[in-house]
DSSP file (Angstrom, degrees, kcal/mol; ACC not computed):
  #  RESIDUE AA STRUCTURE BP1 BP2  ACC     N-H-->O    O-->H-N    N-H-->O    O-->H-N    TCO  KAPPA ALPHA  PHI   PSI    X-CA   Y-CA   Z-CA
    1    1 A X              0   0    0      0, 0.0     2,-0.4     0, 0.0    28,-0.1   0.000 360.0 360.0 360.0 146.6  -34.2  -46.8  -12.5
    2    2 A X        -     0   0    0     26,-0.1     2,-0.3    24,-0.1    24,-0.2  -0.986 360.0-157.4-107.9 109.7  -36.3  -45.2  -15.3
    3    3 A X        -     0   0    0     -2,-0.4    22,-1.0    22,-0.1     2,-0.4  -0.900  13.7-156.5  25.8  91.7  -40.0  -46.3  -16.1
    4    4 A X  E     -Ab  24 114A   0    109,-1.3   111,-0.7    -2,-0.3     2,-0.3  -0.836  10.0-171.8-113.8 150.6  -41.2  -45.4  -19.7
    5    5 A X  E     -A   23   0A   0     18,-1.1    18,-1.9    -2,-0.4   109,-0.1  -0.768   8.8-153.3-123.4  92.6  -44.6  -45.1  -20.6
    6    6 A X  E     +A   22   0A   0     -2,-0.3     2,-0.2    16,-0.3    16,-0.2   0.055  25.5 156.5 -54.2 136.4  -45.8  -44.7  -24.7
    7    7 A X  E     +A   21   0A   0     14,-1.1    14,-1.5   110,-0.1   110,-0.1  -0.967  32.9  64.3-162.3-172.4  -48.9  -43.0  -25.4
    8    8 A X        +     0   0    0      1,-0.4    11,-0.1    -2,-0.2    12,-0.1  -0.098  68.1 132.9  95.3 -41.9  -50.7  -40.9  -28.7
    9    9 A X        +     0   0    0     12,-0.1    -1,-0.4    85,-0.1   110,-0.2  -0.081  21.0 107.3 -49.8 147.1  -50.9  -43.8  -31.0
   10   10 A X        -     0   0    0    107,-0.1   110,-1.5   110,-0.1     2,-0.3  -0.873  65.9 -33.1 172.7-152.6  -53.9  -44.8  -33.0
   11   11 A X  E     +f  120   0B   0     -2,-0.2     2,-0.4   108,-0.2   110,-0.2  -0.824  59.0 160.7-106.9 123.9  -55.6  -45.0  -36.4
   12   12 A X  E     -f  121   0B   0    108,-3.7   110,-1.0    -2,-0.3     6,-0.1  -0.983  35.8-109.6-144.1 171.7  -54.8  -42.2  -38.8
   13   13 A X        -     0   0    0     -2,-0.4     2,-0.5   108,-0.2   110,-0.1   0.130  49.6 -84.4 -62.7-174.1  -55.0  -41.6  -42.7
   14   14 A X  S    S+     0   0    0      1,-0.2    73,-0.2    73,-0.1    -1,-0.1  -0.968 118.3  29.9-113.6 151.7  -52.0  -41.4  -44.8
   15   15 A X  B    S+G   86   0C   0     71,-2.2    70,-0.8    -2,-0.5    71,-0.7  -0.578  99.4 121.0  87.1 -34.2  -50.7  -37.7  -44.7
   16   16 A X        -     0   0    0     69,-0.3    70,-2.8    68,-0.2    69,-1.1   0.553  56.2-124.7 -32.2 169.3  -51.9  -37.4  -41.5
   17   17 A X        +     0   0    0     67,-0.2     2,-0.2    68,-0.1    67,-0.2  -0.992  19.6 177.4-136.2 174.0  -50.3  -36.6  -38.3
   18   18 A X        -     0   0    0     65,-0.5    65,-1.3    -2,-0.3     2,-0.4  -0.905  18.3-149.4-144.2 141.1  -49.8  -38.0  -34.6
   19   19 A X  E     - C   0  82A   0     63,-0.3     2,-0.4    -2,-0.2    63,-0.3  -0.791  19.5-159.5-123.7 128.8  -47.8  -36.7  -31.8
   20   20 A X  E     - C   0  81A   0     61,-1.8    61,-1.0    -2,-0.4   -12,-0.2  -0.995   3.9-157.0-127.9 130.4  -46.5  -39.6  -29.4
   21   21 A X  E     -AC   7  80A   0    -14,-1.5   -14,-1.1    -2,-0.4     2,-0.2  -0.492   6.8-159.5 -98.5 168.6  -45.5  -39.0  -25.9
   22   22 A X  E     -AC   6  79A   0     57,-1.7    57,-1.4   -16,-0.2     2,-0.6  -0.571  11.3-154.3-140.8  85.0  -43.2  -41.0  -23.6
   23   23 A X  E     -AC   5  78A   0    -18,-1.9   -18,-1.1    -2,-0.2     2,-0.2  -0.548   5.9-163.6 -96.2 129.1  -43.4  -40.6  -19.9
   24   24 A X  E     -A    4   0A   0     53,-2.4     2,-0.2    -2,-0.6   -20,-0.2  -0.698   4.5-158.2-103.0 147.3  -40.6  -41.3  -17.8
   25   25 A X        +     0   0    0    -22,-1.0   -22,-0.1    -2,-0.2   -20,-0.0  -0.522  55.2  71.8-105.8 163.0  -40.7  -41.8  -13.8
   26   26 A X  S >  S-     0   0    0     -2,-0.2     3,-0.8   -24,-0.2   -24,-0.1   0.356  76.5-113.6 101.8 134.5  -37.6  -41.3  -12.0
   27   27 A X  G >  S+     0   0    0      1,-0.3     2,-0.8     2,-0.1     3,-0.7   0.934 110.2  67.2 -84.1 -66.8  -35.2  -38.3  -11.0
   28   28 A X  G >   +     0   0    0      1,-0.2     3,-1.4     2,-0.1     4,-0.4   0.014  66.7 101.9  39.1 -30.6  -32.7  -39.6  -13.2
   29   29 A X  G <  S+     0   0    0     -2,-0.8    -1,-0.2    -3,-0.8    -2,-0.1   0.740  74.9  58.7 -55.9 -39.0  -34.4  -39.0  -16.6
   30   30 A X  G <  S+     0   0    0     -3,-0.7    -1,-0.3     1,-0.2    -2,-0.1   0.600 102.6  62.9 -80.2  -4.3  -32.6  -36.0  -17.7
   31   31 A X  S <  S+     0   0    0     -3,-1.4     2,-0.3    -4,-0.1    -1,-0.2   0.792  89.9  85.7 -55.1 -47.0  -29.6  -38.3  -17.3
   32   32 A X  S    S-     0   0    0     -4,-0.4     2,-0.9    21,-0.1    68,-0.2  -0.389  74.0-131.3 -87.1 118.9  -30.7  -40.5  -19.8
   33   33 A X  E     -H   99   0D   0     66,-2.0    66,-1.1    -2,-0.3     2,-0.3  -0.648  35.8-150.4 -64.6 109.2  -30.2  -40.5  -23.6
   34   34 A X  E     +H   98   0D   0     -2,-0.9    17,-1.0    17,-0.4    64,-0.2  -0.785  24.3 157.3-133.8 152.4  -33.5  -41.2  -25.4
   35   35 A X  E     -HI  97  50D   0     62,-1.9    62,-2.0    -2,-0.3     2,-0.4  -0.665  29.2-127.8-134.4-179.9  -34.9  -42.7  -28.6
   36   36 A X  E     -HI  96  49D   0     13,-2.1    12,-2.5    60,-0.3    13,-1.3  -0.961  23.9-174.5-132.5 140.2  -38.0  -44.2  -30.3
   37   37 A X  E     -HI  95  47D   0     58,-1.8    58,-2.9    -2,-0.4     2,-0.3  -0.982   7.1-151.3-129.5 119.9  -37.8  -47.3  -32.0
   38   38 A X  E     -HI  94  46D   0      8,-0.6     8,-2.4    56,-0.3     2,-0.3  -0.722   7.8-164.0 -99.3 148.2  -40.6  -49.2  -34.1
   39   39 A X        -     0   0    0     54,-1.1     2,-0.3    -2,-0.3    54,-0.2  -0.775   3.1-161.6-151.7 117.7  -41.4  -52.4  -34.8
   40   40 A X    >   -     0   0    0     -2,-0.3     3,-2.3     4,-0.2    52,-0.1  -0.578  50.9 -77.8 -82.8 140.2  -44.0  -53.7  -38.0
   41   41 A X  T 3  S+     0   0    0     -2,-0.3    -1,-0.1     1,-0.2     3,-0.1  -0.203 118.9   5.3 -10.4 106.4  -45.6  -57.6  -37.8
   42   42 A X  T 3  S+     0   0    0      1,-0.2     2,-0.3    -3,-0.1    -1,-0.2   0.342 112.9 101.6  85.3  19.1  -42.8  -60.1  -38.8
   43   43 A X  S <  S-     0   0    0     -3,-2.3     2,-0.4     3,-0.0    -1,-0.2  -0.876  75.4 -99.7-124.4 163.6  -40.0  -57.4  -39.1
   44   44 A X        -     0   0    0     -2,-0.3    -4,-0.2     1,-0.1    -6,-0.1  -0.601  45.1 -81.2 -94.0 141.0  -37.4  -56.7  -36.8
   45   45 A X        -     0   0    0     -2,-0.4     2,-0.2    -6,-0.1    -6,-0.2   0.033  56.4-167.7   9.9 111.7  -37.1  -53.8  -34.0
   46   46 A X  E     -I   38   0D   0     -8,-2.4    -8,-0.6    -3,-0.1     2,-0.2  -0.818  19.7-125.2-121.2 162.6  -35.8  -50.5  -36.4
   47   47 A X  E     -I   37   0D   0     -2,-0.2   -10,-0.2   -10,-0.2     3,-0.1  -0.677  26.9-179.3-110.0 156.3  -34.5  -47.3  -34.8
   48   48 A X  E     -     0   0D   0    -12,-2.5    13,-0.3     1,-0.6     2,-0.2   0.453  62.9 -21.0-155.8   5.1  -36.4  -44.0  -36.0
   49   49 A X  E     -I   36   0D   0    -13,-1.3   -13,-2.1    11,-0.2    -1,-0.6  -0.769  49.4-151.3 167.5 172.1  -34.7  -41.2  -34.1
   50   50 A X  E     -IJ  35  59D   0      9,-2.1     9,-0.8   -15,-0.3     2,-0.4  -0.799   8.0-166.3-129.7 161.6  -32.5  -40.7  -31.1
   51   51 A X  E     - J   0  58D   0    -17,-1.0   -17,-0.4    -2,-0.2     7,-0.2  -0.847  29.6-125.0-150.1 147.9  -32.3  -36.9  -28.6
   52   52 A X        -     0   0    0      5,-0.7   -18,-0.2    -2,-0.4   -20,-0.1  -0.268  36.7 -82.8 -93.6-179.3  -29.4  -36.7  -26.2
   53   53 A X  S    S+     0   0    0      1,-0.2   -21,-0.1   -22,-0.2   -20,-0.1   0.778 131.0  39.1 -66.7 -18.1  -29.9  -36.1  -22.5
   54   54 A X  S    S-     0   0    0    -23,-0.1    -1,-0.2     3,-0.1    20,-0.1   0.632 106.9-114.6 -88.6 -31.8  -30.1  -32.5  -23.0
   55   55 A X  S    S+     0   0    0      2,-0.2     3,-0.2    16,-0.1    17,-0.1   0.569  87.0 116.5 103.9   7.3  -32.1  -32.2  -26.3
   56   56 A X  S    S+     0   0    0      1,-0.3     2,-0.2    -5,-0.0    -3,-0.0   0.563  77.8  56.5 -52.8 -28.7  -28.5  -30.5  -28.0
   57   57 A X        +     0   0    0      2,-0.0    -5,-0.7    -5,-0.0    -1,-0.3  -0.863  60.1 152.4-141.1  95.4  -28.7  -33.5  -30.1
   58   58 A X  E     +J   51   0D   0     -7,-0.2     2,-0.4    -2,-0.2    -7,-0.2  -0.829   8.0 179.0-126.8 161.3  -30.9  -35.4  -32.4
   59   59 A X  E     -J   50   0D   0     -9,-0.8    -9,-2.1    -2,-0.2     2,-0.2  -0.962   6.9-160.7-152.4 126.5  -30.7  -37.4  -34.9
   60   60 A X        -     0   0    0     -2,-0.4   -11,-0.2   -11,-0.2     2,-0.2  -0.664  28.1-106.9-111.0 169.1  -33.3  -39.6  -37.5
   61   61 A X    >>  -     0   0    0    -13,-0.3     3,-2.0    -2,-0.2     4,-0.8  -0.722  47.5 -98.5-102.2 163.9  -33.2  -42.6  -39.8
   62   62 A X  T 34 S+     0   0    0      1,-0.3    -1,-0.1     2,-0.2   -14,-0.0   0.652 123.6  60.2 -70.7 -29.8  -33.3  -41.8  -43.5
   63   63 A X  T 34 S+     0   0    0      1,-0.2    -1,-0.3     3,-0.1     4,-0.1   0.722 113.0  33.1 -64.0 -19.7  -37.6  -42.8  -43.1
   64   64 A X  T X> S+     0   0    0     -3,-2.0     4,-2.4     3,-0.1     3,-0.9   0.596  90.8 120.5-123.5  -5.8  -38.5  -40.0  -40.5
   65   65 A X  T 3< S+     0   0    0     -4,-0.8     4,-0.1     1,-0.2    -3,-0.0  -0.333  84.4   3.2 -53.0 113.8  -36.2  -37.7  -41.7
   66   66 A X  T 34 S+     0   0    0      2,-0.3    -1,-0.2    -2,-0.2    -2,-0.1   0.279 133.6  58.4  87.0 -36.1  -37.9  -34.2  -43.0
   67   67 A X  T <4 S+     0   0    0     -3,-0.9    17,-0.4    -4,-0.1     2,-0.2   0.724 101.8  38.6-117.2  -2.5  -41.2  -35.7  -41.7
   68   68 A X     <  -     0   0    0     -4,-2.4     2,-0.4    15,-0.2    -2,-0.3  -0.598  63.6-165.1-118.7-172.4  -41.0  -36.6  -37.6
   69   69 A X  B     -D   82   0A   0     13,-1.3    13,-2.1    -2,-0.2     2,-0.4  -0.834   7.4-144.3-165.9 115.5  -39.2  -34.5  -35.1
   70   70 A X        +     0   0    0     -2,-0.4     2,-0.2    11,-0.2    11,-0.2  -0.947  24.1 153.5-117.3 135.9  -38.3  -35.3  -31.9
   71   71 A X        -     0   0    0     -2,-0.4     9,-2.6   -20,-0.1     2,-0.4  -0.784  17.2-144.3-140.8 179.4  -38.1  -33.5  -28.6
   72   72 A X  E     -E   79   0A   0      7,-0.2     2,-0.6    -2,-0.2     7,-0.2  -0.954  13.3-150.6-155.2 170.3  -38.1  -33.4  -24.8
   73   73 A X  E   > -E   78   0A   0      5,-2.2     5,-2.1    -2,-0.4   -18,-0.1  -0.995   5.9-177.4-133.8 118.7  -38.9  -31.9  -21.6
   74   74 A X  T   5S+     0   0    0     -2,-0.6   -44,-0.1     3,-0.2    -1,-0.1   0.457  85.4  63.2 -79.2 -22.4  -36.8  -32.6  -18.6
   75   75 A X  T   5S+     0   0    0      1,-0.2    -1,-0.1    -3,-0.1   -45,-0.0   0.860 116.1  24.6 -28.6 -67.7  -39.1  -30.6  -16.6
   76   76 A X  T   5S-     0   0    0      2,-0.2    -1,-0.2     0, 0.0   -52,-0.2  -0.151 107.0-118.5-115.4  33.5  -42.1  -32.6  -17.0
   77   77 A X  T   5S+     0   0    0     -3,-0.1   -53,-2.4   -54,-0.1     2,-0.5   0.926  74.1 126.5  55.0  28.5  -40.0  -36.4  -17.8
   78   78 A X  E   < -CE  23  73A   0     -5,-2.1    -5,-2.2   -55,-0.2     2,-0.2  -0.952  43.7-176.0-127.9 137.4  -41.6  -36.5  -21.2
   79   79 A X  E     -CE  22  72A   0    -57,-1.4   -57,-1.7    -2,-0.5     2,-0.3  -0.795  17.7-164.8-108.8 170.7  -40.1  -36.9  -24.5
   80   80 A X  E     -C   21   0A   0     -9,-2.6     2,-0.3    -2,-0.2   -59,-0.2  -0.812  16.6-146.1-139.7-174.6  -42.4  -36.7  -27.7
   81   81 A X  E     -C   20   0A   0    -61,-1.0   -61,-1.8    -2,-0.3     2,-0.4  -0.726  11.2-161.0-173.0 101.0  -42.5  -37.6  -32.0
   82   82 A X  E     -CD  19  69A   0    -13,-2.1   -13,-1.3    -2,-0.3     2,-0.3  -0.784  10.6-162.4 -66.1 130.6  -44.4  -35.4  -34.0
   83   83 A X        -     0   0    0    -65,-1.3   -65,-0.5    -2,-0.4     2,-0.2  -0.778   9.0-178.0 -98.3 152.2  -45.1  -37.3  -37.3
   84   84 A X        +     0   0    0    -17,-0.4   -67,-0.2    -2,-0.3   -68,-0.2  -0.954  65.5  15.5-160.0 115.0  -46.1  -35.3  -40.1
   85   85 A X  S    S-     0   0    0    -69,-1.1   -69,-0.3   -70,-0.8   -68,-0.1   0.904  80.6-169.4  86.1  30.8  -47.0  -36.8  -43.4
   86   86 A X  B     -G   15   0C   0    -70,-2.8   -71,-2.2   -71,-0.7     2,-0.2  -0.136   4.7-169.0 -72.9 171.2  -47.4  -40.3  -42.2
   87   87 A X        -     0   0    0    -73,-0.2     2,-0.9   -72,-0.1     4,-0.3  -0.867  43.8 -86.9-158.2 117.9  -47.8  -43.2  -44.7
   88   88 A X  S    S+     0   0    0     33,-0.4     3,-0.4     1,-0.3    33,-0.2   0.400 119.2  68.1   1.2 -36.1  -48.8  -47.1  -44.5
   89   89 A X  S    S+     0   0    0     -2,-0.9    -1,-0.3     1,-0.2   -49,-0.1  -0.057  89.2  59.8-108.8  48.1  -45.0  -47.9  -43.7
   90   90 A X  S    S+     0   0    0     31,-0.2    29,-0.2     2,-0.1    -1,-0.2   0.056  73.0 114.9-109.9  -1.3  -45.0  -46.3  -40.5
   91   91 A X        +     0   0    0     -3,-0.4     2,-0.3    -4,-0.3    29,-0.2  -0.320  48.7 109.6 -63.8 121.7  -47.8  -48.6  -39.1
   92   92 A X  E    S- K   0 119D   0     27,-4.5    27,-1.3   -52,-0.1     2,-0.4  -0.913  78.2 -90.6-158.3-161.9  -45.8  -50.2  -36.7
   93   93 A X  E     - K   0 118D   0     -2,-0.3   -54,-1.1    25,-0.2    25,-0.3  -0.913  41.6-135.6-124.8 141.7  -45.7  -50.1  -33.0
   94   94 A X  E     -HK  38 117D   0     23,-2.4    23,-0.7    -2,-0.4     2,-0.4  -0.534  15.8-159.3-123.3 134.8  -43.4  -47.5  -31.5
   95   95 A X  E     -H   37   0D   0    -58,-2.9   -58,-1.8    -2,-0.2     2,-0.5  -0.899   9.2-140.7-112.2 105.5  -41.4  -48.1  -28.9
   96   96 A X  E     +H   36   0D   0     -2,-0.4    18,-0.4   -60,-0.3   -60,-0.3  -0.778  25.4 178.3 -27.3  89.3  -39.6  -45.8  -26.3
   97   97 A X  E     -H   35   0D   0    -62,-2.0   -62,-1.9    -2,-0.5     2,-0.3  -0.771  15.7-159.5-146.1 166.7  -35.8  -46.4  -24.9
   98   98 A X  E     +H   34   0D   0     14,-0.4    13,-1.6   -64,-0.2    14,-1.2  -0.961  12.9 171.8-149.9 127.6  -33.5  -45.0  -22.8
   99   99 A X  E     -H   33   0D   0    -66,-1.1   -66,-2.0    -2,-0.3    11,-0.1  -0.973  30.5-148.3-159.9 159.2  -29.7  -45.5  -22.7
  100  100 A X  S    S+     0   0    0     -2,-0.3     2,-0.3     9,-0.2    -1,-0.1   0.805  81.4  89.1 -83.9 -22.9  -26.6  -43.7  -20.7
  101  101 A X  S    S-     0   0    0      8,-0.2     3,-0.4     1,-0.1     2,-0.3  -0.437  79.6-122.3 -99.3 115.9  -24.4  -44.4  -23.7
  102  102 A X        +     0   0    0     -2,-0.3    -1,-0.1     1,-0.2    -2,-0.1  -0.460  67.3   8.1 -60.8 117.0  -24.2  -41.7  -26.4
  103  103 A X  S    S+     0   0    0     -2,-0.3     2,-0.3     1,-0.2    -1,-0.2   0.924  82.9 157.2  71.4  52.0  -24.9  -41.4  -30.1
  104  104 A X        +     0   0    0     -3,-0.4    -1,-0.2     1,-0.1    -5,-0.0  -0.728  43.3 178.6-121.8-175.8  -26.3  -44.6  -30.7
  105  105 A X        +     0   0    0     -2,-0.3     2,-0.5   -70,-0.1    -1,-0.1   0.252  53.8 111.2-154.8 -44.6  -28.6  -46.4  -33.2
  106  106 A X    >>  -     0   0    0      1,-0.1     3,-4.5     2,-0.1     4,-0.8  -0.410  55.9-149.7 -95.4 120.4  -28.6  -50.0  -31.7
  107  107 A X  T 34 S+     0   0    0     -2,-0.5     3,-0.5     1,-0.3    -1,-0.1   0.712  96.0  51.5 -61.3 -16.9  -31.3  -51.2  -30.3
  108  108 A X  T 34 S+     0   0    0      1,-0.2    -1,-0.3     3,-0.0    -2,-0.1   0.370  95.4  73.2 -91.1  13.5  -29.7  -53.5  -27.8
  109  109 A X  T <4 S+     0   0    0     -3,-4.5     2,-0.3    -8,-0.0    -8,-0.2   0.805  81.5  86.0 -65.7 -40.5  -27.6  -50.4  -26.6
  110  110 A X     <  -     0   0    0     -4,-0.8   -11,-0.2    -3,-0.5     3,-0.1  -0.463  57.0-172.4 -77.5 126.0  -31.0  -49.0  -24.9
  111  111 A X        +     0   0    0    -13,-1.6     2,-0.5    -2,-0.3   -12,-0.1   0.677  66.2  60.9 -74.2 -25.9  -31.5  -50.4  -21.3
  112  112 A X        +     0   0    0    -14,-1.2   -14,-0.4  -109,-0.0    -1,-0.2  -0.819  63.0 177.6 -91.4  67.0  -35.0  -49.0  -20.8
  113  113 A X        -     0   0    0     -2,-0.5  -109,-1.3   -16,-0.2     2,-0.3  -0.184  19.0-143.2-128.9 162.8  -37.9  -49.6  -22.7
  114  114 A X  B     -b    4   0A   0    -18,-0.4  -109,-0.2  -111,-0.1     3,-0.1  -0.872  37.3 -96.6-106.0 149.2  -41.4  -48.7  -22.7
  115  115 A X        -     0   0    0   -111,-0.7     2,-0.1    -2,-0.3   -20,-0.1   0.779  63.5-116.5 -40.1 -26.5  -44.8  -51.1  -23.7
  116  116 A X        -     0   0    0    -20,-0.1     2,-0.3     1,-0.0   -21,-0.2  -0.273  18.5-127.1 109.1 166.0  -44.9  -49.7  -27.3
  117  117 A X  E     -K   94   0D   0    -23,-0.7   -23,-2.4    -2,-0.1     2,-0.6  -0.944  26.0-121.9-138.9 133.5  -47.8  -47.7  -28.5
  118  118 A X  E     -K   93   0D   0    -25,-0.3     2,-0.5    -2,-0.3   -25,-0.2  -0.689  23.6-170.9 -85.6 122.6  -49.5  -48.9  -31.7
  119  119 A X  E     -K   92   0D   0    -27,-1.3   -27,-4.5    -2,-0.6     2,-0.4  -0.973   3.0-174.4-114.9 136.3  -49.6  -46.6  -34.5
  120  120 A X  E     -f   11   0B   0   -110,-1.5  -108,-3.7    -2,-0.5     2,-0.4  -0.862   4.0-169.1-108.6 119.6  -51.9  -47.7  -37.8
  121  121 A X  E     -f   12   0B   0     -2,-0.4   -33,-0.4   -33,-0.2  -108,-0.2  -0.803  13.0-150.7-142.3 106.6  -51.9  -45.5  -41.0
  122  122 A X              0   0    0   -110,-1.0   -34,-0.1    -2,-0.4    -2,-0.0  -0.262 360.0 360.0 -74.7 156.6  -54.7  -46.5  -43.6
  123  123 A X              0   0    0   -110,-0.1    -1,-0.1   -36,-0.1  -110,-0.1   0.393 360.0 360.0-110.3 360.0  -54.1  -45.9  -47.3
């Protein structure tokens, strides 16, 4: 079993940036394919990048593309998302997931989830 835990979220300006961590419990982690997912007040669960279990492979939707980056440490069970350039439609709250199953997108593909971390970006 995997255990994720969100954190780095808060209030930030628009251009700004925030770094969001995700710490996973479990021996198992470096197994695991992992992604971050957001989700804004009355809109549904959106994917907003993916890293494979090794970090070989990443991959972003067309919004975080050019401004977030995502990476991970199997070492220390943490994956992160630099945002860079944020802007009022990233306020959402961002979400943490975990799946064995490769090169996916779909949010009910991840088995794993985290509590979410809120991030707010004023205009």
């Amino acid at each position: 079993q995997v255990q994720l835990v969100e954190s780095g979220g808060g209030l930030v300006q628009s251009g700004g940036s925030l770094r969001l961590s995700c710490a996973a419990s479990g021996r198992t982690f470096s197994s695991y394919h992992m992604a971050w997912f957001r989700q804004a007040p009355g809109k549904e669960r959106e994917f907003v990048a993916r890293i494979s279990f090794n970090g070989g492979n990443t991959y972003y939707a067309d919004s975080a593309k050019g401004r977030f980056s995502i990476s991970r440490d199997n070492v220390r069970n943490t994956m992160y998302l630099q945002m860079n350039s944020l802007k009022p439609e990233d306020t959402a709250v961002y979400y943490c997931a975990g799946t064995l199953r490769p090169l996916t997108y779909r949010t009910y593909d991840y088995d794993f989830w985290g509590q979410g971390t809120q991030v707010t970006v004023s205009s």
